[in-house]
C-alpha positions, 0 to 999 in steps of 0.5 A: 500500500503507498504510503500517502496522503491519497491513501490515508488521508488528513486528519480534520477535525470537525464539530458535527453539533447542532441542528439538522442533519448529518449533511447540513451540520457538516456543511456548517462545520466546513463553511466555518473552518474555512471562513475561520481561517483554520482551513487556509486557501489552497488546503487540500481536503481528505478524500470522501472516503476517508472523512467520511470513514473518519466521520464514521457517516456515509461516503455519499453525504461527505461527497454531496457536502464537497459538491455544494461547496464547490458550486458555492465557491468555497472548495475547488476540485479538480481531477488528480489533484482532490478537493481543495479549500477555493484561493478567493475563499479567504478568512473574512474575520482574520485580518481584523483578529491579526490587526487587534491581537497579533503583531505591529504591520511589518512597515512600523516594525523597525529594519534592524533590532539592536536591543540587548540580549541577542547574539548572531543567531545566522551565525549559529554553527550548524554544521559543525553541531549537527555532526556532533549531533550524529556523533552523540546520538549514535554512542547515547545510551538507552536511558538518554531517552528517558526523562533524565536526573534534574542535575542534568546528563552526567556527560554535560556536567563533566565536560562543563567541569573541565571547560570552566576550569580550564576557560574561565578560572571556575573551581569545580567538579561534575556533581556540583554543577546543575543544568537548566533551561537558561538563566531565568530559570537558574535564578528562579531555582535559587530564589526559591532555594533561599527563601525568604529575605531580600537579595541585593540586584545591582541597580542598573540591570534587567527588570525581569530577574527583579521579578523573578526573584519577588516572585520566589518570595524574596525581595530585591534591594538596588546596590549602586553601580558607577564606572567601577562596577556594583557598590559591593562595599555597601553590602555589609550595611543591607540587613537581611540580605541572604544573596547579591546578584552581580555581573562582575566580568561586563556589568550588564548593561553599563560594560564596566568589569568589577574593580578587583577591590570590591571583587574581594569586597562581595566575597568577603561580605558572603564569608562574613555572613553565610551569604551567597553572591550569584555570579552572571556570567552571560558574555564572560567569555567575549573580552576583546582587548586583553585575556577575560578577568576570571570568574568570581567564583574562583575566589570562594567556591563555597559562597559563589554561585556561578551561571553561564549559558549557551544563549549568548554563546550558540543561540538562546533556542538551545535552552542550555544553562548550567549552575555552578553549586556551593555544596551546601546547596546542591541537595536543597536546589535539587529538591525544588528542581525535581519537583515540576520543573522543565529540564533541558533536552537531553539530547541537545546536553549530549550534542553540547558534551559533544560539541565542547569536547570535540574542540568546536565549542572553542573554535566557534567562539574564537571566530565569534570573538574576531567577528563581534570584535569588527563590529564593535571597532566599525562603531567606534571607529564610524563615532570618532569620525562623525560623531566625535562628541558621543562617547563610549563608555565601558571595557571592549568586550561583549555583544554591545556598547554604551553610548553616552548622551546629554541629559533630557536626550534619550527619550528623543533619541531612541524615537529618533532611531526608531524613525531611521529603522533601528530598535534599540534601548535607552539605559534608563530601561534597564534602571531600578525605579527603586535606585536612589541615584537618578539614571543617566542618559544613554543608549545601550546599541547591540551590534550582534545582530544585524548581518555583516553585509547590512552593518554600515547602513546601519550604523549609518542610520544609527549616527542620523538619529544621534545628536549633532556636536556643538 
């Protein structure tokens, strides 16, 4: 028997409901699918005999049904090429649906997105990765199927072990580290962790950690940040506080490093007071004018939690995190992560295993690196030569840069980039409303995303918007 849609037919789900007939209640449910949309123009349609088989009613009433149909407009048909729902019959409640409830109209979408938190997912490695894929795959054992344990695939975790040493200076070994589903996740796993009492957030930083962590019950408190990074020194003064949240390699978003001075400072304040400093690492390993500073974590593995992620290094569609433990913490963090928690394919554990071990993790990053590093030195370069008054502020090192504004400006500037087809961010997004010290004016520009061949005219567009020199 071929194996064929003409042979086995589509599913199609129909409510035959209501009243009259089986004829007229299917001719009310097919009209309704197409005017719905759900059955979209040039849809072919299960042939007679397997809908009406699937309906469990006669061949001849689903084939009279189809010939109404047809002679009203709403299905063609054709010999040797079935019963199709008719190209004029368009859905007539769609477009008012899309325009209410779906997405802007293309024409006010900006051209180019330079907001935050994307790398150059075109650049994702698929080659490379699918033949780790394969490779993976074929020596996976039967269990890598199943569910998996909530600290993740073993393989993964002892690779991790090994890289991080090796790559960013973290003290470990496979049972303290625990996989996740992304960054967000990690922190929430931790918040919940902790329990109750506050958590220190620098003061310039995404909203959405903010609100994860209130929503595990803690509170957060804003540390302040200035051009030598988070205010660590101010943690001693914070009662209460159970943990600090920081960004010590590249302050996100203003891109200044920890000054090794309150480096010590946040460790010695969780020593101190049994406390935890959980270490975002989120671009850690894109440093381009010198060797990345170390993690934190090195300096005091029992009172520094160390997250990385995938996200920024491959692509966020990987869902691939990794949390490195205090021991202290591994059993109460496994606890909650065992109960109802999503957990990372593991599939896709055993390709990343895969893909670090087999030295393609570190080529890929090396290319990225030369990659991220031209763009940035393009926009520095294209600022110093036509607009020489706008500054940029923080270290050569991750996927965007700070453009520093006069006051009262960034409102009009970012509208200002929106007119010229660029989506951006002001810095006074990422403030903490909760902060004492005002934010300052600036534009936080990603340069990860737009592809190579496009990047001067955006850059082009970009310098339109910014304010003229005096």
């Amino acid at each position: 028997m071929a194996n064929s849609w003409a042979t086995f037919g589509r599913d199609l789900h129909l409510d035959l409901s209501g009243p009259g007939g089986l004829r007229a209640a299917l001719l009310r449910a097919l009209r309704e699918a197409v005017r719905s949309g759900r059955l979209a123009p040039g849809t072919r349609l299960p042939s007679s005999r397997s809908l009406a088989a699937d309906l469990g009613i006669a061949r001849n009433t689903v084939a009279d049904a189809y010939a109404e149909l047809v002679a009203e407009g709403w299905l063609s048909a054709r010999q040797g090429s079935g019963t199709r729902v008719a190209e004029r019959a368009l859905p007539r409640t769609a477009p008012a649906a899309r325009r209410t409830s779906g997405p802007p109209h293309r024409a006010g979408r900006p051209r180019f997105d330079l907001t935050a938190g994307t790398p150059d997912v075109a650049a994702f490695p698929r080659t490379a990765w699918l033949a780790a894929a394969r490779r993976a795959l074929t020596a996976a054992p039967s269990e890598a199927f199943g569910y998996g344990p909530p600290a993740g695939r073993p393989e993964l975790r002892a690779v991790l072990a090994d890289y991080l040493a090796r790559a960013r200076g973290v003290r470990t070994d496979p049972d303290h580290i625990v996989l996740c589903t992304g960054f967000m996740q990690g922190l929430a796993l931790l918040s919940r962790t902790l329990g109750a009492g506050r958590l220190a957030t620098e003061s310039y930083g995404l909203g959405l950690h903010r609100d994860v962590i209130a929503r595990a019950g803690l509170r957060s408190v804003p540390l302040g940040v200035d051009e030598h990074g988070a205010r660590t020194e101010e943690l001693p003064a914070l009662v209460g506080l159970r943990a600090a949240l920081l960004t010590p390699a590249h302050q996100f978003p203003t891109g200044v490093p920890l000054h090794p001075d309150r480096r010590a400072a946040a460790v010695n304040w969780a020593r101190a007071t049994g406390g935890y400093v959980l270490e975002d690492d989120y671009d850690g390993e894109f440093r381009y004018d010198r060797q990345p500073v170390g993690a934190l974590q090195g300096l005091d593995p029992d009172h520094v939690v160390y997250l990385g992620t995938a996200s920024k290094s491959l692509a966020p569609a990987l869902r691939l995190a990794w949390m490195v433990l205090p021991d202290r913490l591994v059993d109460p963090l496994l606890a909650v992560k065992g109960i109802g928690e999503w957990q990372s394919g593991q599939l896709e554990q055993l390709t990343l295993a895969e893909f670090i071990s087999s030295g393609a993790y570190d080529r890929h990053l090396r290319g990225m690196r030369l990659r991220y590093r031209r763009r940035r030195d393009q926009l520095v370069a294209a600022l110093a030569d036509r607009a020489p008054h706008v500054h940029v502020s923080g270290i050569a090192a991750g996927l965007h840069a700070v453009l520093e504004l006069p006051p009262g400006t960034e409102q009009s500037i970012v509208q200002a980039a929106r007119w010229q087809g660029l989506a951006l961010d002001g810095l006074r997004e990422f403030h903490d409303p909760a902060a004492p010290t005002p934010p300052r004016d600036a534009l936080v520009v990603a340069y990860g995303t737009p592809p190579d061949h496009s990047f001067a005219g955006v850059l082009d567009a970009l310098i339109r918007a910014l304010p003229p020199g005096e």
